[in-house]
C-alpha positions as CSV (number, residue, x, y, z in Angstrom):
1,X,-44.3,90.3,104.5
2,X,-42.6,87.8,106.5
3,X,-38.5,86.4,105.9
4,X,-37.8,83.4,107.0
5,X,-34.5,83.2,108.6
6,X,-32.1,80.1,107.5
7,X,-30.0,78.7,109.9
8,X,-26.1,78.8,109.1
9,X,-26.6,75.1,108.6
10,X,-29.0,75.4,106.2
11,X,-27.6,78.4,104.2
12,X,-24.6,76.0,103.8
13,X,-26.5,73.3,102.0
14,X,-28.9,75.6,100.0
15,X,-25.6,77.3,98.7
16,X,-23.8,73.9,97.5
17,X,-26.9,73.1,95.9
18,X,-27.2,76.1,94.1
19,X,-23.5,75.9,93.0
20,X,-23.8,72.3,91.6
21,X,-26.7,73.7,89.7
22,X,-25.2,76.8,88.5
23,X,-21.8,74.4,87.8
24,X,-24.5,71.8,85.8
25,X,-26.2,74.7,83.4
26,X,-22.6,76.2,82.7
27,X,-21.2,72.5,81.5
28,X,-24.4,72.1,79.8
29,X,-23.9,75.4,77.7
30,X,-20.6,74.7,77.1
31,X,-20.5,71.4,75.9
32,X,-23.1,71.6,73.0
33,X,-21.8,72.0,69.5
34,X,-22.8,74.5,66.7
35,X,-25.8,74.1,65.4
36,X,-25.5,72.9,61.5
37,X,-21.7,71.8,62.4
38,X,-20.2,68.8,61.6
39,X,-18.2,68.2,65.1
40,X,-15.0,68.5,63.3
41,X,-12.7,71.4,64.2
42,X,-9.8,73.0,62.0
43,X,-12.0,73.4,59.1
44,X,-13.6,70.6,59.3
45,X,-11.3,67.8,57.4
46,X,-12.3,64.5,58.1
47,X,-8.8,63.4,57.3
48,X,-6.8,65.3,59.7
49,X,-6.4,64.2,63.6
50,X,-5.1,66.4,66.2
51,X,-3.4,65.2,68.9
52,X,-2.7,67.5,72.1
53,X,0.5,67.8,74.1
54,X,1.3,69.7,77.1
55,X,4.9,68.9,76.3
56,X,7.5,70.2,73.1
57,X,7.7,67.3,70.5
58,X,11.1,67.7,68.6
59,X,10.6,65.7,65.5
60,X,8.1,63.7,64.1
61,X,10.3,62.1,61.8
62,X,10.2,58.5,62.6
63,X,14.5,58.1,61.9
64,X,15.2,60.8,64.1
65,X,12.6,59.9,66.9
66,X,14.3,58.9,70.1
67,X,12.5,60.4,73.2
68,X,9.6,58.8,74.7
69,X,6.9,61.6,73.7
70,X,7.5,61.6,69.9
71,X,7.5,57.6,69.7
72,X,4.2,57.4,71.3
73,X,3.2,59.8,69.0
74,X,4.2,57.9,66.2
75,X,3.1,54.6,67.4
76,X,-0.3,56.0,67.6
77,X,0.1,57.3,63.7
78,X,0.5,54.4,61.5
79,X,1.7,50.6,61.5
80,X,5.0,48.8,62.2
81,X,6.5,45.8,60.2
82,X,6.4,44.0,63.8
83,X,4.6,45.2,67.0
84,X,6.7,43.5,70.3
85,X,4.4,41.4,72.8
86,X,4.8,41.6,76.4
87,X,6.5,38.2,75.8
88,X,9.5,39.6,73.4
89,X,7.6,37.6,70.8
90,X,7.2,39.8,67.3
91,X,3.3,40.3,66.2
92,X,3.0,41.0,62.7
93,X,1.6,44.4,61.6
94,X,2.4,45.8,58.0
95,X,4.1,41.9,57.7
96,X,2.4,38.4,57.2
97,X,4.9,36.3,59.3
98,X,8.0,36.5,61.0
99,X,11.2,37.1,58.9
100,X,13.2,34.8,57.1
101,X,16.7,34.9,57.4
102,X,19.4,33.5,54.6
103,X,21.4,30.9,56.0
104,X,24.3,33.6,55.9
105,X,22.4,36.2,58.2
106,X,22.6,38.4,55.8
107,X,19.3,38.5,54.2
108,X,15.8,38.6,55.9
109,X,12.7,38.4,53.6
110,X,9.7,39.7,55.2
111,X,6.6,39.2,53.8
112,X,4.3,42.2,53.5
113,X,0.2,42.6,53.6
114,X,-1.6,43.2,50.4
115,X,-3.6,45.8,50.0
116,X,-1.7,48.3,52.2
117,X,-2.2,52.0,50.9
118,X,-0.2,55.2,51.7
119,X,-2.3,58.4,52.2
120,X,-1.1,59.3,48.7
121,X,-2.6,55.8,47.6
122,X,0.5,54.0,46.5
123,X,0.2,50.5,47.5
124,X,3.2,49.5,50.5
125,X,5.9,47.8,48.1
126,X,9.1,46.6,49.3
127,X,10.9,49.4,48.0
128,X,9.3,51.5,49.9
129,X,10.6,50.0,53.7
130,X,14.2,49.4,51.9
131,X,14.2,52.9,51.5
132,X,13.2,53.5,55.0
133,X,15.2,51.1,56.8
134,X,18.1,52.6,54.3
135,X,16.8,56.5,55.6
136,X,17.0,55.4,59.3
137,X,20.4,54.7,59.1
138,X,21.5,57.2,56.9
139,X,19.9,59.6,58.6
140,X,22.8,59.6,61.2
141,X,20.1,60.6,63.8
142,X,20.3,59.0,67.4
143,X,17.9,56.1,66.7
144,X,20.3,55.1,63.9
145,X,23.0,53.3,66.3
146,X,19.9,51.0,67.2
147,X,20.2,49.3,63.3
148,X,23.4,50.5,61.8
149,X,25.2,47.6,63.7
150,X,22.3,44.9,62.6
151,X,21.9,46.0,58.6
């Protein structure tokens, strides 16, 4: 029998390319779904999303969100009245067109999209962001000084 003797050269580059095909089969196994699953995880609700932190998110309650990581969080959960451009110029979201504002300055009349739904399937009615607006500044929470002086 004869054993043929690799060079350390060659033992190098036979070993890398046994690793990258070891690494290849692994990601392969470990990267294919359940068979008969649907590709949803945590029981399998199509409604539910999952977003992953490495950090500790202290509220999710949009009037008493002030850091960074929650707002982007909540940003990425649901529409605003007004989105901000890159310009300082509003972009309507849940609204049709910038506000209105009395000729007082004490009364803005937005006007809101038809056909917005909650989850729970009540339609968005005006009631609905007075009572928010009123909740955020009620709340006493630190993003409350940003409206309490304005409403």
């Amino acid at each position: 029998m004869y054993w043929r003797r690799f060079s350390t050269a060659s033992r190098g580059w036979l070993g890398r390319v046994v690793g990258v095909g070891l690494l290849c089969a692994l990601l392969t196994v470990g990267c294919q779904s359940p068979q008969g699953g649907t590709g949803l995880s945590g029981g399998g609700n199509p409604n539910r999303i999952t977003l992953g932190t490495t950090a500790k998110v202290r509220t999710l309650d949009p009037a008493d969100s002030y850091e960074i990581l929650s707002g982007n969080l909540l940003y990425n959960l649901g529409d605003r009245l007004y989105s901000t451009e890159l310009s300082g110029e509003l972009k309507p979201q849940l609204a049709t067109a910038a506000p209105q504002i009395s000729e007082d300055g004490l009364t803005y009349t937005i006007p809101l999209r038809d056909g917005v739904v909650f989850m729970t399937a009540q339609r968005l009615m005006p009631k609905a962001m007075a009572f928010s607006l009123d909740r955020f500044i009620q709340n006493g929470g630190d993003p409350a000084t940003l409206l309490s002086n304005l409403v």
